[in-house]
C-alpha positions as CSV (number, residue, x, y, z in Angstrom):
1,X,70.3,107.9,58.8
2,X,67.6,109.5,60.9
3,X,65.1,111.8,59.1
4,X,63.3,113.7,61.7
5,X,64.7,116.8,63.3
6,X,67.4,115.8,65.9
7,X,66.3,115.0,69.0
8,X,68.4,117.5,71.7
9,X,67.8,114.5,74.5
10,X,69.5,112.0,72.6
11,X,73.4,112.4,74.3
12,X,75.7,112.1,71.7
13,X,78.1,109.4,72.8
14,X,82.0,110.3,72.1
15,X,84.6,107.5,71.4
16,X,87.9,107.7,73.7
17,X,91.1,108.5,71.8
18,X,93.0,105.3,71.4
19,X,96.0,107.2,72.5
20,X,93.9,108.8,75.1
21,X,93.3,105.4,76.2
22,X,97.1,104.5,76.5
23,X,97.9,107.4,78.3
24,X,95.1,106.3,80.9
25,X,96.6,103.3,81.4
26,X,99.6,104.3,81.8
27,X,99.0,107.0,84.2
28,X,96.7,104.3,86.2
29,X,100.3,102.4,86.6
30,X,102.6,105.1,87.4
31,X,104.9,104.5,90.1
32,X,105.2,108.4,91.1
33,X,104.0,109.1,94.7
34,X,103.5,113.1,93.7
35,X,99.7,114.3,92.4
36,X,99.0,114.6,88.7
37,X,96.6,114.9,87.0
38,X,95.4,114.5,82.9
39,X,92.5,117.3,81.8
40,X,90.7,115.7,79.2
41,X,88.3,117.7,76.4
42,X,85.8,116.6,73.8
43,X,86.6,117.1,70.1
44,X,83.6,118.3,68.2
45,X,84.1,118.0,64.9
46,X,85.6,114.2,65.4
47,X,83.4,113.4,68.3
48,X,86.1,112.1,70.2
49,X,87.3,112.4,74.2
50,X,91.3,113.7,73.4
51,X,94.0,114.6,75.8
52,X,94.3,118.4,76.5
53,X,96.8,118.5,79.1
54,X,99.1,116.3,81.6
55,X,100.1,117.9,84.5
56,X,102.5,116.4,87.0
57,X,102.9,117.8,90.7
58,X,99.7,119.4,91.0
59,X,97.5,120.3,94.5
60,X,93.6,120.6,93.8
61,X,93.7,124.2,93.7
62,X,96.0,124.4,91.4
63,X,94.6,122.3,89.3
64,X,91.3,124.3,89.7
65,X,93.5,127.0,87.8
66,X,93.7,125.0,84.6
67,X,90.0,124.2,83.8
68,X,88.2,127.1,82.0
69,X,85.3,128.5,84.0
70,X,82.7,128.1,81.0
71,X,83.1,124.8,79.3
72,X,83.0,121.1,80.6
73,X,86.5,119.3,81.0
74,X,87.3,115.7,82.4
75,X,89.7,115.1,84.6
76,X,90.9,112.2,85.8
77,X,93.5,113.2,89.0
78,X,95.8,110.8,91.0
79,X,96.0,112.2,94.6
80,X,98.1,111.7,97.6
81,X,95.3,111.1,100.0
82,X,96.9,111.2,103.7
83,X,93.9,109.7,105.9
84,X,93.4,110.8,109.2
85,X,95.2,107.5,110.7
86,X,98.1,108.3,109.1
87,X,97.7,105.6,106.0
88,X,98.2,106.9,102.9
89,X,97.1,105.9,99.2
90,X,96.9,107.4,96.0
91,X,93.0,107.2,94.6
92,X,92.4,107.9,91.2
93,X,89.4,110.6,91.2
94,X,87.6,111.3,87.9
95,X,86.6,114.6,88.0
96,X,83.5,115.7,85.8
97,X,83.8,120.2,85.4
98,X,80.4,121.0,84.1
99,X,79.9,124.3,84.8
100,X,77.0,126.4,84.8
101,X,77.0,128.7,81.9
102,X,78.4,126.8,79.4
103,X,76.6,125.7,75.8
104,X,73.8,123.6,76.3
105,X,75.3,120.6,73.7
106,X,78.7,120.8,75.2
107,X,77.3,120.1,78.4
108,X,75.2,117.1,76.4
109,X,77.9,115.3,74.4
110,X,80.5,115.7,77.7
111,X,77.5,113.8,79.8
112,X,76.5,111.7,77.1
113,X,80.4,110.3,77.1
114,X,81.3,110.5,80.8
115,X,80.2,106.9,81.4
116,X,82.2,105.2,78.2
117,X,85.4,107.3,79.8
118,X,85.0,106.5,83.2
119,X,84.1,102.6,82.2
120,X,87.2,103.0,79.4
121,X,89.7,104.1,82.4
122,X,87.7,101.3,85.2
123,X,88.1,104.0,87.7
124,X,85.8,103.8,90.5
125,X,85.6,107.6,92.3
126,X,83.4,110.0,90.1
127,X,82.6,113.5,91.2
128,X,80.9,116.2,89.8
129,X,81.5,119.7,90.0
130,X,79.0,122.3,89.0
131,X,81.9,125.3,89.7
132,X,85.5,125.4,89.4
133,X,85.6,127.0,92.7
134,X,84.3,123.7,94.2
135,X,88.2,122.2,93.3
136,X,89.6,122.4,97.1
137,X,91.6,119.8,99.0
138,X,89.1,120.6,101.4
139,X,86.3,119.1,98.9
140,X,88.3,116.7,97.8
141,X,89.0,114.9,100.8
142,X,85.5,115.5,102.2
143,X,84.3,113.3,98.8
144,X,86.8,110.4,99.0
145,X,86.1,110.6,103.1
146,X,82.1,109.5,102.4
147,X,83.1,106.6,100.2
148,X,80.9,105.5,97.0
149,X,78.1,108.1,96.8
150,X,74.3,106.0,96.7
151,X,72.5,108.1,94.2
């Protein structure tokens, strides 16, 4: 145990839900060709990244709809991405929703665990979004577009 006063830049580091992490998996093997997404959230008092919601058939904007304007959600969203040549695949984006306005230790334990979740799920397309407005198709597409973002 730690004496001093706690330290607000030390990022609290949640554990995955072991059935957060089946789910994941699962959803990283689905067969469907439709979007979907799964909306993840940060349980305080266990200190755990849990499943808030699975949504099946979703476009960006609607899924825009679902995350709450003032807290952080995770989002990991399987897209039908048509490219320009015709080709089509279905990327798995993980979505970070870290608004502005939202408690200052939310926003740290959600960025302390984003890496353990993205690592936990091996995905390789992380974005941030600093509004829920951001969510477009438009936005979307632009950030799978510029592949792997150096920086």
């Amino acid at each position: 145990g730690s004496s001093g006063s706690s330290g607000s830049d030390s990022l609290v580091v949640c554990e995955v839900d072991p059935e957060l992490k089946e789910t994941l998996r699962k959803f990283r093997f689905r067969k469907e060709t439709n979007n979907a997404a799964i909306i993840m959230k940060v349980d305080k008092d266990r200190q755990m990244v849990v499943l808030e919601d699975e949504l099946q058939n979703i476009s960006p904007e609607e899924l825009k709809l679902e995350l709450p304007e003032r807290q952080p959600r995770f989002v990991v969203y399987s897209y039908k991405y048509v490219h320009d040549d015709g080709r089509v695949s279905y990327p798995l984006c993980f979505i970070f929703s870290s608004p502005v306005g939202c408690k200052p230790e939310q926003q740290m334990m959600y960025a302390g665990s984003k890496n353990r979740l993205v690592q936990t799920a091996e995905l390789t397309k992380v974005f941030e979004i600093r509004t829920t407005d951001d969510l477009t198709e438009t936005w979307l597409k632009e950030k799978l577009a510029s592949g792997p973002s150096s920086g």
